[in-house]
C-alpha positions as CSV (number, residue, x, y, z in Angstrom):
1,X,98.2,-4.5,27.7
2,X,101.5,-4.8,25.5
3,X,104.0,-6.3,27.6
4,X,107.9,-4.4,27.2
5,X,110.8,-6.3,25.4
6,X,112.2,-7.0,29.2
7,X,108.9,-8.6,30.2
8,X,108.4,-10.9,26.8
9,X,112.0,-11.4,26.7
10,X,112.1,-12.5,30.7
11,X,109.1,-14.8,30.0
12,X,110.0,-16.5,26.8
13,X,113.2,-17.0,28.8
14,X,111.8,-18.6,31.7
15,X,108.9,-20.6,30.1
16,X,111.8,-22.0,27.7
17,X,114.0,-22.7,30.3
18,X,111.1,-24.2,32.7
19,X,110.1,-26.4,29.6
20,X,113.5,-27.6,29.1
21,X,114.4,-28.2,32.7
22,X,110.7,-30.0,33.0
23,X,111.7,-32.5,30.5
24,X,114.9,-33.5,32.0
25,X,113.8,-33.6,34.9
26,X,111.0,-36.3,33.5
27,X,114.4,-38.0,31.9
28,X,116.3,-37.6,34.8
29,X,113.7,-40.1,36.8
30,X,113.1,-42.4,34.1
31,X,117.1,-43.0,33.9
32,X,117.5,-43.5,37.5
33,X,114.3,-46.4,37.6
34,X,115.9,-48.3,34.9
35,X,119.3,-48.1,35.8
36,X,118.2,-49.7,39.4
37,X,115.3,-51.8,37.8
38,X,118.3,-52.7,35.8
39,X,121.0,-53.3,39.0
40,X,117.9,-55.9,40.5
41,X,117.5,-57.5,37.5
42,X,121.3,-58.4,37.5
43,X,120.7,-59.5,41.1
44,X,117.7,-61.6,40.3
45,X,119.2,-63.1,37.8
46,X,122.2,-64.2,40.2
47,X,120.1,-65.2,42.7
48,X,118.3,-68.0,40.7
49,X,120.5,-69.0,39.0
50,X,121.7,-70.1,42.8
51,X,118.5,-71.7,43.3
52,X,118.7,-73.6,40.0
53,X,121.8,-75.1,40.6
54,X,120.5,-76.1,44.5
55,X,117.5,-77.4,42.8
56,X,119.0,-79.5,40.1
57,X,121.7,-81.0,43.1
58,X,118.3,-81.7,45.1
59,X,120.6,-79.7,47.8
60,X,117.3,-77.1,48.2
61,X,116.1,-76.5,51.8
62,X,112.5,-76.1,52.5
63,X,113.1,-72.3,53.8
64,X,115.0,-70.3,50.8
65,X,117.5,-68.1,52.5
66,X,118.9,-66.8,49.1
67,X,116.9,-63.5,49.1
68,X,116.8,-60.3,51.0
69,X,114.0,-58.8,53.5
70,X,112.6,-57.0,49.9
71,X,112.3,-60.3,48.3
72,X,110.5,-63.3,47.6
73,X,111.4,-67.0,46.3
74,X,109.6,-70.2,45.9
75,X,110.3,-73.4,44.0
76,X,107.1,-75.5,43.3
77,X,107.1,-78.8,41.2
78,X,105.4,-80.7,38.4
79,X,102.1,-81.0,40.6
80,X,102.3,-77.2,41.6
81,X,103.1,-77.9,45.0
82,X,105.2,-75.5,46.7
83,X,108.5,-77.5,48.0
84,X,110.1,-74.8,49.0
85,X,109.7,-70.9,50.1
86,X,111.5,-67.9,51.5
87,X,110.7,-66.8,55.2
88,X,108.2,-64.0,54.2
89,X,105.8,-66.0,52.3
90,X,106.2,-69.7,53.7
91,X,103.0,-71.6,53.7
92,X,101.6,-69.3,50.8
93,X,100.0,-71.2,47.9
94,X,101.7,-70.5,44.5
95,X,102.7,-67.3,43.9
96,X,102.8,-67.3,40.2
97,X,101.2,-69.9,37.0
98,X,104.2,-68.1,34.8
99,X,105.5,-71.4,32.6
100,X,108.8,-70.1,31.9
101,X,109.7,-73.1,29.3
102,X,113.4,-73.1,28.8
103,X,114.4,-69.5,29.2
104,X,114.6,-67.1,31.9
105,X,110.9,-65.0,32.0
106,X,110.7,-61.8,34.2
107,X,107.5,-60.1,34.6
108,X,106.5,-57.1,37.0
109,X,103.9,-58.4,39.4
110,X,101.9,-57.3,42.4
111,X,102.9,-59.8,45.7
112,X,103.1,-60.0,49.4
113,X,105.2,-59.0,51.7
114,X,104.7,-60.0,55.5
115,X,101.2,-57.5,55.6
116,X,101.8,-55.1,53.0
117,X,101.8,-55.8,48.6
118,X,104.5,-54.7,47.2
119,X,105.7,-54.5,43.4
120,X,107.9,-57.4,42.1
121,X,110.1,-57.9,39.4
122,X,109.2,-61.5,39.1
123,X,111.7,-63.6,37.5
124,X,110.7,-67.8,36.4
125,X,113.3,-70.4,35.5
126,X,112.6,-74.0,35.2
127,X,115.5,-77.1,35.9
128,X,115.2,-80.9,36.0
129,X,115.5,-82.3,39.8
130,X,116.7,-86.0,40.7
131,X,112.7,-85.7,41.5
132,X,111.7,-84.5,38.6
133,X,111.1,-80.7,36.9
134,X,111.0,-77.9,39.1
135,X,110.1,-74.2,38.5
136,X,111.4,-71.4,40.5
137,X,110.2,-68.3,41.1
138,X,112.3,-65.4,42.2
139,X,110.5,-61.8,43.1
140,X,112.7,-58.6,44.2
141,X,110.4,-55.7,45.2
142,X,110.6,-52.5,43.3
143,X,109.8,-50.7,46.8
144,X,113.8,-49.1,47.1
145,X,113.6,-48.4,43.3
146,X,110.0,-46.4,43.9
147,X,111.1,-44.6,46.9
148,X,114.1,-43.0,45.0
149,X,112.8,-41.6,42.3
150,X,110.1,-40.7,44.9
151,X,112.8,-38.5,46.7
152,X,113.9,-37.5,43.1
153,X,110.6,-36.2,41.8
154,X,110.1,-34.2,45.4
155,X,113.3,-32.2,45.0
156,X,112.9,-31.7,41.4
157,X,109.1,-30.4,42.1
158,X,110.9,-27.9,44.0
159,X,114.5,-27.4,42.6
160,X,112.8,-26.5,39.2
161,X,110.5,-23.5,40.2
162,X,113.1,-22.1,42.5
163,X,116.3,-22.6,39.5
164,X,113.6,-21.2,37.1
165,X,112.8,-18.5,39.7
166,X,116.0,-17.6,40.0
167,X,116.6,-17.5,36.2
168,X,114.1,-15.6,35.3
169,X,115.0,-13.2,38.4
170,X,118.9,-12.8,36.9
171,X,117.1,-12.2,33.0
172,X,114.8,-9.6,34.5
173,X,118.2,-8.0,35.6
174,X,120.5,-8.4,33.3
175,X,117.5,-7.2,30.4
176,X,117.2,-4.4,32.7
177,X,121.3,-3.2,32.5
178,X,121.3,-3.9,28.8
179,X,118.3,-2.1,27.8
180,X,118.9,0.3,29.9
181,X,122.0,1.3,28.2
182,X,119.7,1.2,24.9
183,X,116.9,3.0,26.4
184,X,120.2,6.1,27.1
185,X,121.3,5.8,23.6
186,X,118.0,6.3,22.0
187,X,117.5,9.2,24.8
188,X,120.4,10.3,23.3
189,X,119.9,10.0,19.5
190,X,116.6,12.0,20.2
191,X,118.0,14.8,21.8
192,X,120.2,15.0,18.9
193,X,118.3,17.2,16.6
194,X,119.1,18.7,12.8
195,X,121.4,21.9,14.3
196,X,123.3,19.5,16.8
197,X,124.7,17.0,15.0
198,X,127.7,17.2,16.1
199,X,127.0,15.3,19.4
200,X,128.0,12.2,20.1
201,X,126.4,9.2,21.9
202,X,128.2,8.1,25.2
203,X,129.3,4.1,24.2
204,X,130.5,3.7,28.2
205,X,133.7,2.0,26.8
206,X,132.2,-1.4,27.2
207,X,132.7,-3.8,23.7
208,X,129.6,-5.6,23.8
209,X,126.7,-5.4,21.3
210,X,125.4,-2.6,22.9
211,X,129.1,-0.5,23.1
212,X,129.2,-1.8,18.6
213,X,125.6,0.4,18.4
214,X,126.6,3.1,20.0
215,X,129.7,3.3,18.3
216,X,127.7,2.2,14.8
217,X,125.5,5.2,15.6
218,X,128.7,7.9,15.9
219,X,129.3,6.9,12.8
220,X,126.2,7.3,11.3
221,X,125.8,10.3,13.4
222,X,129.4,12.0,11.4
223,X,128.1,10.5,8.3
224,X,124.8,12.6,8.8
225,X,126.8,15.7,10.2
226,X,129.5,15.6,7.0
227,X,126.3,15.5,4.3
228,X,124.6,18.1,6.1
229,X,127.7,19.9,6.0
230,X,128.4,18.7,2.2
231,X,124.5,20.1,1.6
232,X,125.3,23.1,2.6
233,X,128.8,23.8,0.8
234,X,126.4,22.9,-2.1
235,X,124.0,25.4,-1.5
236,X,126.7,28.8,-0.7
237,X,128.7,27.1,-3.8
238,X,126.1,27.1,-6.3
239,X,124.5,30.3,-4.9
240,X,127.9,31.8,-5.3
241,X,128.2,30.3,-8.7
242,X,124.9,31.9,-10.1
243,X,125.3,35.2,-7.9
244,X,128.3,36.1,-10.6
245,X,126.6,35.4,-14.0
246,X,123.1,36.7,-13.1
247,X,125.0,40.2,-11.5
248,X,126.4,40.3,-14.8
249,X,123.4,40.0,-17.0
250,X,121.6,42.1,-14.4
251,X,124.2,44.9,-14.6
252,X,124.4,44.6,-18.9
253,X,120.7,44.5,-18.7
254,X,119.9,47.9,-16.7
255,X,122.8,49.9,-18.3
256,X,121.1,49.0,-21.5
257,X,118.0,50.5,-20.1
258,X,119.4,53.2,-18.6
259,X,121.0,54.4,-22.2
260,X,119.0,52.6,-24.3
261,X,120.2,55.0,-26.9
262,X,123.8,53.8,-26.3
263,X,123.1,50.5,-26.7
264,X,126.2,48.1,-27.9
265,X,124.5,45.4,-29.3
266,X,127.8,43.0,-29.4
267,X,128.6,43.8,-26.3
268,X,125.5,43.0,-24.4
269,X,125.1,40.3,-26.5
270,X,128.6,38.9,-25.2
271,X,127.9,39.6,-21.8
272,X,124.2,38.1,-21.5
273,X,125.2,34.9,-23.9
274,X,128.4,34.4,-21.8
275,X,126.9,34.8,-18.1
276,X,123.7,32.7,-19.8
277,X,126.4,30.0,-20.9
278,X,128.0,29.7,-17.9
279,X,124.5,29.0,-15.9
280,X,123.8,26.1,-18.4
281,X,127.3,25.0,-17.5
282,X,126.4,24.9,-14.3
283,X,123.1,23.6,-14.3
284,X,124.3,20.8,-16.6
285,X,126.8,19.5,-14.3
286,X,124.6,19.4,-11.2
287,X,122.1,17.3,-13.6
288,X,124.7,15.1,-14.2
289,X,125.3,14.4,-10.8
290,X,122.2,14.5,-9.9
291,X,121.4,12.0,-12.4
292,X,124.5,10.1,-10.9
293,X,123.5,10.1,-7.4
294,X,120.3,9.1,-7.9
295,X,121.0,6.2,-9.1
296,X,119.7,6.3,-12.6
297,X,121.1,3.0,-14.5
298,X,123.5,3.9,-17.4
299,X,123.1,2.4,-21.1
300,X,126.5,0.6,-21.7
301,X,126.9,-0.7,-25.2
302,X,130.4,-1.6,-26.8
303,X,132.4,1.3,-28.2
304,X,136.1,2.1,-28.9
305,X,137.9,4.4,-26.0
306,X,140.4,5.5,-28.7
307,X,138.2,6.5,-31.2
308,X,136.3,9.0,-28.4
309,X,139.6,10.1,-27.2
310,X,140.7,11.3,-30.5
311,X,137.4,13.1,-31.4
312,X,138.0,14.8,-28.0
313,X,141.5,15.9,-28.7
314,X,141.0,17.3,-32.1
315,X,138.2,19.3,-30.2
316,X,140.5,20.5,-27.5
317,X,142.9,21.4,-29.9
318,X,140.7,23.8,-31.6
319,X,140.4,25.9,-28.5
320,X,143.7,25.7,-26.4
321,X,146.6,27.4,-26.8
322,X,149.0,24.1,-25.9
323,X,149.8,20.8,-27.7
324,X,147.7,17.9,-27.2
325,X,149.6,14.7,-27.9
326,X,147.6,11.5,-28.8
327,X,150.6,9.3,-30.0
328,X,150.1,6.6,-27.3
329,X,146.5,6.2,-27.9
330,X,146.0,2.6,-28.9
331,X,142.6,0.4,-29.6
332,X,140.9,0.0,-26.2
333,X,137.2,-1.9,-26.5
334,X,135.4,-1.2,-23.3
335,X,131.2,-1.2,-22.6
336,X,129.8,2.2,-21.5
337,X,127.6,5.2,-22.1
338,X,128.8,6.5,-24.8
339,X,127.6,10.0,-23.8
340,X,129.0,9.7,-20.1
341,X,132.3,8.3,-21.2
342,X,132.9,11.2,-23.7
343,X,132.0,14.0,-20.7
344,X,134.5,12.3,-18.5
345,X,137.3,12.1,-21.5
346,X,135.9,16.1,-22.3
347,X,136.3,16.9,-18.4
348,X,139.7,15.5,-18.3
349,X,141.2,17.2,-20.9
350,X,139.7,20.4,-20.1
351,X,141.3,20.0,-17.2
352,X,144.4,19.6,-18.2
353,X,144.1,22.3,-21.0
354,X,143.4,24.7,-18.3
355,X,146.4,23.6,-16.0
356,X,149.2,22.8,-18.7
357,X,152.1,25.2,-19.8
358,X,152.4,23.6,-22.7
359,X,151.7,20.2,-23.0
360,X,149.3,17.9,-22.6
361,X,149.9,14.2,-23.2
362,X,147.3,11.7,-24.0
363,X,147.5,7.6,-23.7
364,X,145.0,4.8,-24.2
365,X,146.0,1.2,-23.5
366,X,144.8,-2.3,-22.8
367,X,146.2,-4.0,-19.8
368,X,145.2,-7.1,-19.3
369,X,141.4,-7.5,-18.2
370,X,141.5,-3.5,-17.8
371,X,141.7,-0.6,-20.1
372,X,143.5,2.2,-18.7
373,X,143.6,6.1,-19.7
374,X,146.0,8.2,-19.0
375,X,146.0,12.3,-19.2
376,X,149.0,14.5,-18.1
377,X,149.9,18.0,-18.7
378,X,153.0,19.8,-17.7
379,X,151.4,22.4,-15.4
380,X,152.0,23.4,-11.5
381,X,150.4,20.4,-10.6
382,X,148.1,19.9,-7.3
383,X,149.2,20.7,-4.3
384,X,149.9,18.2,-1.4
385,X,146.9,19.9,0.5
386,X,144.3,19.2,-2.8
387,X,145.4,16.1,-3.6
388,X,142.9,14.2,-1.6
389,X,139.7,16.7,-1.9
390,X,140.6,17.2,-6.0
391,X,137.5,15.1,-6.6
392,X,135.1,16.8,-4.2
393,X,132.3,18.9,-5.6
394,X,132.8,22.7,-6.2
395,X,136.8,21.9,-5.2
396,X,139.0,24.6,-7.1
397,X,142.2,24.4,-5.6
398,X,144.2,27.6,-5.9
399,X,143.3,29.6,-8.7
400,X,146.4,31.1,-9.3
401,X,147.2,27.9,-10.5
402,X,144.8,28.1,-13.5
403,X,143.4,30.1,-16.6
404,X,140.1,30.7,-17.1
405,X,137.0,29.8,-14.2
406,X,135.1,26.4,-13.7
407,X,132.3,25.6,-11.4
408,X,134.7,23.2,-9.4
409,X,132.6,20.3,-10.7
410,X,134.2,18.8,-13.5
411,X,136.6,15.7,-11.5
412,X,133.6,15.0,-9.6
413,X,131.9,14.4,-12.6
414,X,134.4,12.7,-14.1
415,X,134.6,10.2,-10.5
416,X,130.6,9.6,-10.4
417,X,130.7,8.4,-14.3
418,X,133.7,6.4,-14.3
419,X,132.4,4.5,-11.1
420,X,129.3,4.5,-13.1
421,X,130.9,2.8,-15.2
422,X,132.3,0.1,-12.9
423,X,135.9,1.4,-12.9
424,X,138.1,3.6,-11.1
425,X,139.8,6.9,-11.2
426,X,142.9,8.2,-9.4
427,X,145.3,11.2,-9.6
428,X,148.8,9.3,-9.7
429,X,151.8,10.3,-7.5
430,X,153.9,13.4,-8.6
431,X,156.8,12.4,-11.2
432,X,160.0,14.4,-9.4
433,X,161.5,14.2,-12.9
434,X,158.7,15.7,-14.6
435,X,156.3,18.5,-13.9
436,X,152.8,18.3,-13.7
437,X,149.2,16.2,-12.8
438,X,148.7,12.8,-14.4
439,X,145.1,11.2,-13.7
440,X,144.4,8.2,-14.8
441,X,141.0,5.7,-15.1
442,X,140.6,2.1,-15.4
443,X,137.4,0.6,-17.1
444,X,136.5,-3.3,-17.5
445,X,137.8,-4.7,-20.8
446,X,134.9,-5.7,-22.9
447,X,136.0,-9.1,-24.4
448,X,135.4,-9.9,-27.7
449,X,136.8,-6.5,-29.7
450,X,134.7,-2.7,-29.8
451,X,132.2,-1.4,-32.1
């Protein structure tokens, strides 16, 4: 059987902690048995150092009082005869054949004591005597040091299990609030279905990790809900943007059947060709943006902005009725699709054809590490209300503003290229002193000069 994310989570915590408590617990004892094997050492070493100097002033009684009720001491001579002896073990043979030489030897030992063997910390020294070399022996019983880490090791075997206990007692629980809240989200999330998206999941408020993923799903959530909305826009605006040019091949076509007698040639050939050009407009721009969102790479190579812009102007010149002015175009080397660049340079200008009185005003420059591109006409301009949905698909604005129809997608084309393109596009603040819509775009300088 799977365990739940509570249960592994709630185990891995307590077997962790358990293993981590466990082995201080082992360093915990160990510390406290050398710290007071440590303390009696320091004693011991005291202590004989006592009897040394006694021994050497041949001031040494025959019963060594220099020891506690946990401790033994002796002092035997050349011959190994035991001259003297604490109360506990007088009349004992030699306790120890430890030589110590010229140093200080300590050695952990099993001794007497009264009727019992105890553990000794066994420490040798040797002196010269007015009666010649003496060794001592000095023993102070581990017994206090064992029984305290005994008493240690008892309430750690049971402090342990009942801290872990309690630990993994106060995980279980506090898993329990915190998935919970998860567990209602995603209860949440899947009641939400394709026709509801406008609910929202309840964050309770609280700005934890939990309260950032509810939150982090709204937001996905009103991403969600705006494409589905954005979807369909697309679909009533394109099925309104083919309704008109296929009613009006449909109505050329059956009056032509109806009368096929009084057939006008040039006019149903006008009216079929121009309702046929407009659905290739239209089709072409959606595959444009299609292409765009999609994420097909583009194929920069190094051309000359200028040079595109002026082939562009001499075109819209040809079929507008206002002035196109290039005078401020200047050489501008940048690193695009060709292709892409011209439809965005082509959108631009037919947008400001469209929207001008008169005037349309053209300029190409390099500033600094960016080349910038400039396009202003003299028209009505866009209202405060359009100003930030003029790039949005299918967006017309008001169309007593204009001349002539458009599907509504040429600035959005004109926004996925550009960023395509790795620059920017922006419709510039209104100029009170003069009229009109300026956009302008920004493109990476390519270094080095154009084509």
């Amino acid at each position: 059987m799977r365990l739940s994310l509570r249960a592994r989570a709630t185990l891995a915590a307590v077997l962790l902690f358990g293993a981590t408590l466990a082995v201080a617990s082992a360093l915990l004892v160990s510390t406290l048995e050398r710290h007071l094997t440590a303390a009696s050492d320091e004693l011991a070493r005291a202590r004989i150092h006592d009897l040394l100097v006694q021994a050497g002033s041949g001031e040494l009684p025959a019963t060594l009082r220099n020891v506690d009720d946990d401790g033994v001491a002796q002092v035997v001579d050349g011959q190994g005869r035991v001259v003297a002896a604490s109360a506990n073990i007088a009349g004992a043979g030699r306790v120890s054949d430890l030589d110590p030489g010229a140093s200080y030897v300590v050695r952990t030992v099993r001794g007497p004591d009264d009727d019992e063997t105890e553990t000794y910390r066994l420490w040798a020294a040797a002196t010269a005597t007015p009666g010649g070399r003496v060794t001592v022996y000095l023993g102070n019983s581990l017994e206090a040091v064992d029984e305290a880490s005994a008493a240690l090791r008892r309430a750690l075997w049971v402090g342990v299990p009942l801290v872990t206990l309690v630990l993994g007692l106060a995980t279980w629980l506090v898993l329990g609030r915190a998935l919970g809240r998860l567990d209602r989200i995603r209860a949440e999330v899947d009641d939400i279905t394709e026709e509801r998206l406008d609910r929202r999941v309840d964050g309770d408020g609280v700005p934890d990790e939990v309260g950032r993923l509810a939150a982090t799903m709204n937001a996905m959530l009103a991403r969600l809900e705006d494409a589905a909305q954005r979807q369909r826009d697309l679909v009533a605006d394109v099925s309104h943007d083919l309704q008109g040019p296929l009613a009006t091949q449909r109505v050329a076509l059956e009056l032509a059947l109806a009368d096929p007698g009084r057939i006008d040639a040039d006019r149903l050939r006008a009216e079929v060709l121009g309702a046929t050009g407009q659905l290739e407009r239209l089709v072409g721009d959606l595959l444009v943006l299609a292409a765009a969102d999609d994420g097909v790479p583009a194929r920069p190579v190094p051309l000359d902005l200028d040079v595109l812009v002026l082939e562009e102007a001499r075109r819209a010149r040809a079929g507008a009725t206002v002035e196109v002015d290039t005078a401020e175009v200047s050489a501008a080397p940048v690193a695009a699709d060709p292709d892409e660049l011209r439809r965005v340079v082509r959108n631009l200008l037919d947008n400001a054809t469209t929207h001008a009185a008169s005037r349309v005003e053209v300029a190409v420059r390099v500033d600094g590490d960016r080349v910038r591109l400039d396009v202003r006409d003299d028209g009505p301009g866009v209202a405060t209300a359009d100003r930030e949905v003029v790039f949005e698909r299918f967006h017309r604005g008001d169309p007593a503003r204009s001349r002539g129809t458009g599907s509504g997608l040429g600035l959005a084309i004109v926004r996925s290229l550009v960023q395509r393109a790795g620059g920017v596009v922006e419709l510039l603040p209104d100029d009170p002193d003069r009229p009109g819509a300026r956009f302008r775009v920004e493109l990476p300088r390519l270094r080095g000069g154009g084509t």
